[in-house]
KENU-300468 format. One record per residue: residue in three letters; x, y, z of N, C-alpha, C, CB in turn. Coordinates in nm, 4 decimals, always signed. Atoms other than C-alpha are relative to their C-alpha. Glycine has a CB too. Layout:
N
   residuo       n.xx       n.yy       n.zz      ca.xx      ca.yy      ca.zz       c.xx       c.yy       c.zz      cb.xx      cb.yy      cb.zz
       ALA          X          Y          Z          X          Y          Z          X          Y          Z          X          Y          Z
...
//
This chain:
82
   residuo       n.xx       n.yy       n.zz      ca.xx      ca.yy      ca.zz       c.xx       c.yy       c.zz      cb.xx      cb.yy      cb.zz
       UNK    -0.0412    -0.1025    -0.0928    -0.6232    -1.8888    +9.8259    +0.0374    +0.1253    -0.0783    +0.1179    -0.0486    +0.0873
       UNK    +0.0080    -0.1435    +0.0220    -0.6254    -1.5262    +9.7447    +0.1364    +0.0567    +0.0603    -0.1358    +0.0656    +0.0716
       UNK    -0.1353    -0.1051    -0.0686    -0.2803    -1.3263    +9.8115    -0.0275    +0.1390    +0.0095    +0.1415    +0.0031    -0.0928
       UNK    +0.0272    -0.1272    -0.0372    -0.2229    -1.0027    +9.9675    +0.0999    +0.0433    +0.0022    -0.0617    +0.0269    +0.1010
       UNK    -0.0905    -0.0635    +0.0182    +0.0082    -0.7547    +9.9059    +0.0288    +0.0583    +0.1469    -0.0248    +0.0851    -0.1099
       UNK    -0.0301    -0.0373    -0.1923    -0.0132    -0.6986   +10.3184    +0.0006    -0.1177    +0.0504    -0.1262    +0.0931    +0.1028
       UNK    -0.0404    +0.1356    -0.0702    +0.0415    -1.0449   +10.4183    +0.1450    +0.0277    +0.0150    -0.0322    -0.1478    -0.0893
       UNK    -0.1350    +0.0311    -0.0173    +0.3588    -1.0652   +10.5438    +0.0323    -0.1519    +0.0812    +0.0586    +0.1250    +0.0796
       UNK    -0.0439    +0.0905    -0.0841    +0.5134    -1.4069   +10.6048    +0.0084    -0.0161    +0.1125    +0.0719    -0.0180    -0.0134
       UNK    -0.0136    +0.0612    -0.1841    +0.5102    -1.5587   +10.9682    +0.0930    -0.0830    -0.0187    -0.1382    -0.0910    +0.0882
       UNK    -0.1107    +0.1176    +0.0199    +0.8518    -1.7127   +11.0211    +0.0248    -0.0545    +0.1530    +0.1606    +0.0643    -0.0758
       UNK    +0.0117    +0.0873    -0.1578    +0.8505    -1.9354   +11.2883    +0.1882    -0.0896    +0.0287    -0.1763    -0.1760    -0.0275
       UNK    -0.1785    +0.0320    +0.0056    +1.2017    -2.0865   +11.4398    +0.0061    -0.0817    -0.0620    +0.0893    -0.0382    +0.1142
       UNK    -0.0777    +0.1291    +0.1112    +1.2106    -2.4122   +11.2619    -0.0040    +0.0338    -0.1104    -0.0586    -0.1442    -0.0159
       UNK    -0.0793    -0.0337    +0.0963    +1.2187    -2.2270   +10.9929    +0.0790    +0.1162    -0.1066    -0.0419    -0.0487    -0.0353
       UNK    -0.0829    -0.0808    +0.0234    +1.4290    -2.0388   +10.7602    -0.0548    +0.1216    -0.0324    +0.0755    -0.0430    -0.0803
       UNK    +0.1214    -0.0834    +0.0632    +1.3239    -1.6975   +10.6522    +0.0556    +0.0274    -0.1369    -0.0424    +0.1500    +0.0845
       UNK    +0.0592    +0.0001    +0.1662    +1.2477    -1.6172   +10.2957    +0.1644    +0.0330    -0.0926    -0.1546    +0.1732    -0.0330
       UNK    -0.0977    -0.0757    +0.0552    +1.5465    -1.5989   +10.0715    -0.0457    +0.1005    -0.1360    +0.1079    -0.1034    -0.0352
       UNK    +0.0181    -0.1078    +0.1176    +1.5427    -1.3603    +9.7866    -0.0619    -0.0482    -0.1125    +0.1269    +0.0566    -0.0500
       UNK    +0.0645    +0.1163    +0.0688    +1.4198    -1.6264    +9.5477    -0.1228    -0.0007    +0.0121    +0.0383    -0.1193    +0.0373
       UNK    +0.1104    -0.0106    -0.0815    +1.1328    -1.6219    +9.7767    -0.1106    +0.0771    -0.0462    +0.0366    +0.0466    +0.1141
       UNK    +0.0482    -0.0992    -0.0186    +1.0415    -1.3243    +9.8015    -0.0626    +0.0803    -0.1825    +0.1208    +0.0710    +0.0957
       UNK    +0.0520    -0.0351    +0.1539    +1.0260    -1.2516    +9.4013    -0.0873    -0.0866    -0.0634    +0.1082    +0.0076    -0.0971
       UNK    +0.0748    +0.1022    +0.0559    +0.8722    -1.5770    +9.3339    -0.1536    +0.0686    +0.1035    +0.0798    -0.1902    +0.0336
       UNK    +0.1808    -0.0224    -0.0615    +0.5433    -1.4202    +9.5754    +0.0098    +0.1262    -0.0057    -0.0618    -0.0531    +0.1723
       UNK    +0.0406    -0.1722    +0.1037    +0.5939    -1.0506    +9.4129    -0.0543    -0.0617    -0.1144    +0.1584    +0.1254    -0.0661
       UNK    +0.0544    +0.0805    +0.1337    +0.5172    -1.2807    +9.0950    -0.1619    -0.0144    -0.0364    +0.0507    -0.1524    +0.0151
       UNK    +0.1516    +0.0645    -0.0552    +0.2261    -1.4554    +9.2332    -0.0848    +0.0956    +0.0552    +0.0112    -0.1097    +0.1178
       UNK    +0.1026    -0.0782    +0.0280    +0.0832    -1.1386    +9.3329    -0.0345    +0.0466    -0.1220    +0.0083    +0.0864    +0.0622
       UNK    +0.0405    -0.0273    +0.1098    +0.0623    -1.0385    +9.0050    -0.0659    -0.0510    -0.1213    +0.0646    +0.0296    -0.0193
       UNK    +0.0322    +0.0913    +0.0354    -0.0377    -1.3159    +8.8742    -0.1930    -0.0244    -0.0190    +0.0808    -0.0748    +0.0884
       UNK    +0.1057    -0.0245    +0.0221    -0.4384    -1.3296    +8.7672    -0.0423    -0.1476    +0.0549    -0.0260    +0.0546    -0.1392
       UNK    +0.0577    +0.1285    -0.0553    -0.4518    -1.7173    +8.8760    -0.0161    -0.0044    +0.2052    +0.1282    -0.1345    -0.0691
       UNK    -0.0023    -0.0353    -0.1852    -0.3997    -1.5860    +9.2861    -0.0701    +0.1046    +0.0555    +0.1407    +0.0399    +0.0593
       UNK    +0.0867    -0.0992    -0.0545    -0.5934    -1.2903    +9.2566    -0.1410    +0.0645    -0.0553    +0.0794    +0.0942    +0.0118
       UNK    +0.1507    -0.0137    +0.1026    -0.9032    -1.3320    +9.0300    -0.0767    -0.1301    +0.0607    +0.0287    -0.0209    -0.2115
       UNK    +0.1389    +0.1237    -0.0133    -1.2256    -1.5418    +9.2030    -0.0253    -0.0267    -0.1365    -0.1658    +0.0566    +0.0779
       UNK    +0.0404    +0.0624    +0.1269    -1.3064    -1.7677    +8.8943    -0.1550    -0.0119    +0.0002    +0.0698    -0.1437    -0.0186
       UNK    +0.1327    -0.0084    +0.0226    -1.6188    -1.7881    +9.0098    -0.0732    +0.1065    -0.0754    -0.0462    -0.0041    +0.1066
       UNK    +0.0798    -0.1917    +0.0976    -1.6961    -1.3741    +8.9626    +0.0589    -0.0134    -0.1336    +0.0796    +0.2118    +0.0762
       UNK    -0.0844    -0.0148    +0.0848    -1.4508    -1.3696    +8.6684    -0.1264    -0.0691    -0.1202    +0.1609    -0.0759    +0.0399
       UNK    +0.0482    +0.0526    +0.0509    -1.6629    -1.6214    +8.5389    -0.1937    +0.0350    -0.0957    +0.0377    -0.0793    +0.0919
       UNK    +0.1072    -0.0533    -0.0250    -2.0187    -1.4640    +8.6364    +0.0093    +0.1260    -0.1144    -0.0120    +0.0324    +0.1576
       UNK    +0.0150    -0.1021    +0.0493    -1.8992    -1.1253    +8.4765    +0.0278    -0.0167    -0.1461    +0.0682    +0.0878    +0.0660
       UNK    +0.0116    +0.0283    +0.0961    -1.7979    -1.2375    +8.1462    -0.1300    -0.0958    -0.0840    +0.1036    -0.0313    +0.0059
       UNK    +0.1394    +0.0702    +0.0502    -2.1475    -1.4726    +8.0877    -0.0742    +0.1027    -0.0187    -0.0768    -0.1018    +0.0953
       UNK    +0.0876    -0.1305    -0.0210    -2.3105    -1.0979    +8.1922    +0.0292    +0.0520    -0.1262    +0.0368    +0.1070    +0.1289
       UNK    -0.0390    -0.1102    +0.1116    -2.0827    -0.9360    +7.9316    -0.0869    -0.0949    -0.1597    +0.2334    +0.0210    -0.0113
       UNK    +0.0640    +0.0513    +0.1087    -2.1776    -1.1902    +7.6657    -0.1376    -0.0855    -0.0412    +0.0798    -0.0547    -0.0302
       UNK    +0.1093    -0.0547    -0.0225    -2.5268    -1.1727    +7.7606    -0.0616    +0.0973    -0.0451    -0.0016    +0.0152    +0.0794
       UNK    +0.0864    -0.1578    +0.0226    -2.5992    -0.8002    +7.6996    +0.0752    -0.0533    -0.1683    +0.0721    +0.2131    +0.1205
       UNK    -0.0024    -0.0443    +0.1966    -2.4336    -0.8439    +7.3495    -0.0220    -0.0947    -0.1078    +0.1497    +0.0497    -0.0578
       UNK    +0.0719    +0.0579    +0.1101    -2.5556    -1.1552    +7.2126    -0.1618    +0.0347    +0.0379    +0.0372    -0.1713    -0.0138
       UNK    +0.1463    +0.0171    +0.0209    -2.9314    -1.0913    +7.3124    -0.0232    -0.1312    +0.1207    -0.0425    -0.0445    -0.1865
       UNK    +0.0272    +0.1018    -0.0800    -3.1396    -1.3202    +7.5622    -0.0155    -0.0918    -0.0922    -0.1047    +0.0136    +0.0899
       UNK    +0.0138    +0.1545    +0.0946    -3.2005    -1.5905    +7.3042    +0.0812    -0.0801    -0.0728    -0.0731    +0.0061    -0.0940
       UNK    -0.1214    +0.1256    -0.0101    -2.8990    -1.6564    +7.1933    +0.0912    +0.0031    +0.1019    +0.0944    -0.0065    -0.1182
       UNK    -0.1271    -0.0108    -0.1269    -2.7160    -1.6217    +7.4967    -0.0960    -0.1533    +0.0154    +0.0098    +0.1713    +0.1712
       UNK    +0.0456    +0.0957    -0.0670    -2.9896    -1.8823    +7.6399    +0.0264    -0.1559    -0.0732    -0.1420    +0.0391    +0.0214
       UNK    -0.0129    +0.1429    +0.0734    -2.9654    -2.1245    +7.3369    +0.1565    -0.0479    +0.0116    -0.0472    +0.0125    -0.1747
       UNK    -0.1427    +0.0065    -0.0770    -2.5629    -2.0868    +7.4362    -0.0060    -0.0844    +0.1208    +0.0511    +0.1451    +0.0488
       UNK    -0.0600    +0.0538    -0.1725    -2.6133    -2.1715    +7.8012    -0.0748    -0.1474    -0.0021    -0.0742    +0.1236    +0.1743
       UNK    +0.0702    +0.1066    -0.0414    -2.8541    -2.4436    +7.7263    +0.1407    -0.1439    -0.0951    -0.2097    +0.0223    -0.0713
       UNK    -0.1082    +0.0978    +0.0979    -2.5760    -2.6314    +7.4738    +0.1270    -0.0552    +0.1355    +0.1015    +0.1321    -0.1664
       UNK    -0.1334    -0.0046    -0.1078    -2.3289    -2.5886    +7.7820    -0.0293    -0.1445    +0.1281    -0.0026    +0.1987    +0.1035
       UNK    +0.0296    +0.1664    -0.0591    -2.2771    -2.9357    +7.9984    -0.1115    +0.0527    +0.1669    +0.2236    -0.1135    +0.0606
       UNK    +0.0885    -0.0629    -0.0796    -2.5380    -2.8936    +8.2421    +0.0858    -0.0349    +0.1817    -0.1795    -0.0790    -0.0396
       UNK    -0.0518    +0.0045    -0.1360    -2.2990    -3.0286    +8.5641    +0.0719    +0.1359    -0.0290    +0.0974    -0.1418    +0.0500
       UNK    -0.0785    -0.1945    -0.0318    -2.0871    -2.6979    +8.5177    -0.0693    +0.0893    -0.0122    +0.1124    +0.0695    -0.0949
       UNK    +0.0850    -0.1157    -0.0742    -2.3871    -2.5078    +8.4585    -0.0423    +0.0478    +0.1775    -0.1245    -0.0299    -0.0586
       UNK    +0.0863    +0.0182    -0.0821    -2.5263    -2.6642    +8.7868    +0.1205    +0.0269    +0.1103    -0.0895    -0.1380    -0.0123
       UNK    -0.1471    -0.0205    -0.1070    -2.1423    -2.6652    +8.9721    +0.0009    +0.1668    +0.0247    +0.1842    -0.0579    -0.0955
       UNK    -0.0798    -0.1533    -0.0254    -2.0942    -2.2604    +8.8925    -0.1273    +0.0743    +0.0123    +0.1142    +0.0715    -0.1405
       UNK    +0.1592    -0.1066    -0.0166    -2.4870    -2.1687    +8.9714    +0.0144    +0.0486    -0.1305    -0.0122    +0.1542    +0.1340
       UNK    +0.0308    -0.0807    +0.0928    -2.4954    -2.0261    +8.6333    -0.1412    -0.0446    -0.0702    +0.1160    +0.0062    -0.0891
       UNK    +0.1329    +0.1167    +0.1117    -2.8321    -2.1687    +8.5727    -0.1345    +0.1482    -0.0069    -0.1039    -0.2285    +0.1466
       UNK    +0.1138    -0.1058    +0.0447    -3.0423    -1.8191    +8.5358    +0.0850    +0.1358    -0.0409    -0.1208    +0.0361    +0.1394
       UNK    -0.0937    -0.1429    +0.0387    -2.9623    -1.4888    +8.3783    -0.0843    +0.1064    +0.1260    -0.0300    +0.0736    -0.2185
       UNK    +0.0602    -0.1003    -0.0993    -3.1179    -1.3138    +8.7136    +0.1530    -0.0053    +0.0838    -0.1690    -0.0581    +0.0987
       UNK    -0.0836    +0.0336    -0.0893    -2.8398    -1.5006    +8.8981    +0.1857    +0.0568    -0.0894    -0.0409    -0.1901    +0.0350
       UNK    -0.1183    -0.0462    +0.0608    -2.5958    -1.3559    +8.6410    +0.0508    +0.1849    -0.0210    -0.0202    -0.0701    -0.1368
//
């Protein structure tokens, strides 16, 4: 889940609303790169970056060394798709 700096809590009656604790612990978590970075792109754009600067041939002899279920899990299986 992705956070938003315009979400505002929904406090419903059963329960309490946010104490101060709260509220800094999810100022945190927005800032935080694990709540607001897709791993997927994150992932995509750094293979791109180290792509253009090793060269297609060793980037490819790279991706081919790499376990082929996480190639095949994160689509990274062409440099078109990258």
């Amino acid at each position: 889940m992705l956070m938003s700096h315009l979400e505002e809590p929904k406090v419903t009656e059963d329960e309490e609303p946010p104490t101060e604790q709260d509220k800094r612990e999810d100022m945190l978590a927005l800032k935080d790169p694990v709540h607001t970075v897709l791993l997927q792109r994150f992932i995509h754009e750094k293979l791109k970056t180290h792509q253009e600067l090793l060269g297609e041939q060793s980037f490819q002899y790279l991706m081919a060394a790499m376990d082929t279920e996480i190639v095949t899990q994160g689509d990274f299986t062409g440099t078109e798709s990258i």
